[in-house]
C-alpha positions, 0 to 999 in steps of 0.5 A: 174669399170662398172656402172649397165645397163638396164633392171638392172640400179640401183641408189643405186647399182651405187653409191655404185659402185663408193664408191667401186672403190674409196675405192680400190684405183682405178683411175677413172674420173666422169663427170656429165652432168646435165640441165646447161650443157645441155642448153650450149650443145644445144645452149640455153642462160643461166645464173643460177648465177654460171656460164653463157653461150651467145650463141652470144658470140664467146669465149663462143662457143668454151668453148661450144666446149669443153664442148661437147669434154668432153661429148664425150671424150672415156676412159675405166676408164671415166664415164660420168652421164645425166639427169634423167628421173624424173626430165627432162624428157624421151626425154631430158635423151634419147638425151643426152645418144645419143650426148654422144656416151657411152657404157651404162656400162659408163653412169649413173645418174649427180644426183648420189651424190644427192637427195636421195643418198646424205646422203649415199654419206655424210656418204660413200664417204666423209669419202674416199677423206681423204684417198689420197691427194686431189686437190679441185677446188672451188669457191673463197668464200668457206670455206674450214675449215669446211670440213670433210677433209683437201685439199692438195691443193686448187684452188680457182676459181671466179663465171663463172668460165670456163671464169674468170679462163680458165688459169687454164685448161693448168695450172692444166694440166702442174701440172699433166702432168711435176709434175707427180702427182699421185694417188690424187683425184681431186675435181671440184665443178665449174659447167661446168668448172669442166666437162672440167677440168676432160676431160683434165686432165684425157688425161693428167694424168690417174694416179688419179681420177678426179671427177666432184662433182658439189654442193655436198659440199656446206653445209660445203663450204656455197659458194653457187650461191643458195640452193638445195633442196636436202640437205634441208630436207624432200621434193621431191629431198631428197627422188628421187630415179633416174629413166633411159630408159629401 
């Protein structure tokens, strides 16, 4: 799988690139970098109700260090998304696809499930994760029952995540590394947590498909810290199409 490149980067077409690899069964991992995680990256304090960061705080610099290991981990089937140039701005977007380190034919948008693309995502992807057995990291709260697709596995984790469960990192990686777990979709819905996660657990097993999916499931969850726009109707997100440097 390769994402679309300037001059020709698309938003739909790269969405649709990943709805094609999941159809074809293809193991691939996305991790989506988005204004949370940069803060951390770039040593800013933060606390966005699901999950916080003290860059006074020791245990959070490393979890800072693993964060941008998986920023920068190199694998030709891990795709990495930064911010868009519409919502962030063209200096912040430049930045990240520099700490970054991909080839452009790996990066794209962290909305690309969202905003204008959320509803081909609902109707198009979703419908995939019923295809192969699926591992879905969430939060404690979540109410799996109402989603379109039954977990083979659930993991709950609890707010701040990355701190309150970091067991789960050699746990889950002990899993698909001795089980032997193979051709399953993982799902993280855990904020950064889900970025690391996907890192480790793709150097631990390639033969599944780990994909960070941030908040896209939360109107079926309703576990949210707090609502996004662009599953709420007609307004700004709801009809953003991403834009990218040239």
């Amino acid at each position: 799988m390769k994402f679309t490149t300037p001059p020709n980067k698309d938003f739909k077409e790269d969405i649709n690139i990943l709805r094609q690899a999941l159809a074809n069964g293809e193991h691939i991992s996305f991790s989506k970098f988005c204004d949370g995680e940069w803060a951390v990256m770039t040593n800013n304090p933060l606390n966005n109700k699901e999950f916080w960061f003290d860059p006074n705080d020791q245990q959070d610099q490393l979890k800072r260090q693993e964060l941008i290991a998986a920023f920068q981990y190199k694998n030709p089937r891990y795709f990495v998304g930064v911010t868009c140039v519409n919502v962030f701005g063209l200096k912040t977007h430049k930045e990240m696809k520099g700490l970054s380190g991909q080839n452009e034919d790996h990066l794209t948008w962290a909305d690309i499930w969202v905003n204008s693309n959320y509803r081909y995502y609902v109707d198009n992807i979703v419908p995939l994760y019923n295809a192969r057995p699926v591992i879905l990291v969430c939060n404690e709260n979540a109410k799996t029952d109402n989603l379109p697709f039954t977990p083979y596995i659930t993991v709950p984790v609890k707010n701040n995540a990355w701190k309150a469960d970091w067991d789960l990192v050699q746990e889950l990686t002990w899993l698909v590394r001795e089980k032997a777990f193979k051709n399953m979709i993982f799902l993280f819905c855990c904020g950064p947590f889900g970025n690391i996660l996907c890192h480790r657990l793709t150097e631990a097993n390639e033969n599944n498909t780990y994909l960070d999916i941030g908040s896209t499931l939360n109107p079926f969850l309703q576990s949210a810290g707090f609502d996004r726009d662009y599953y709420m109707g007609n307004n700004f997100f709801s009809n953003l199409v991403g834009a990218w440097d040239q």
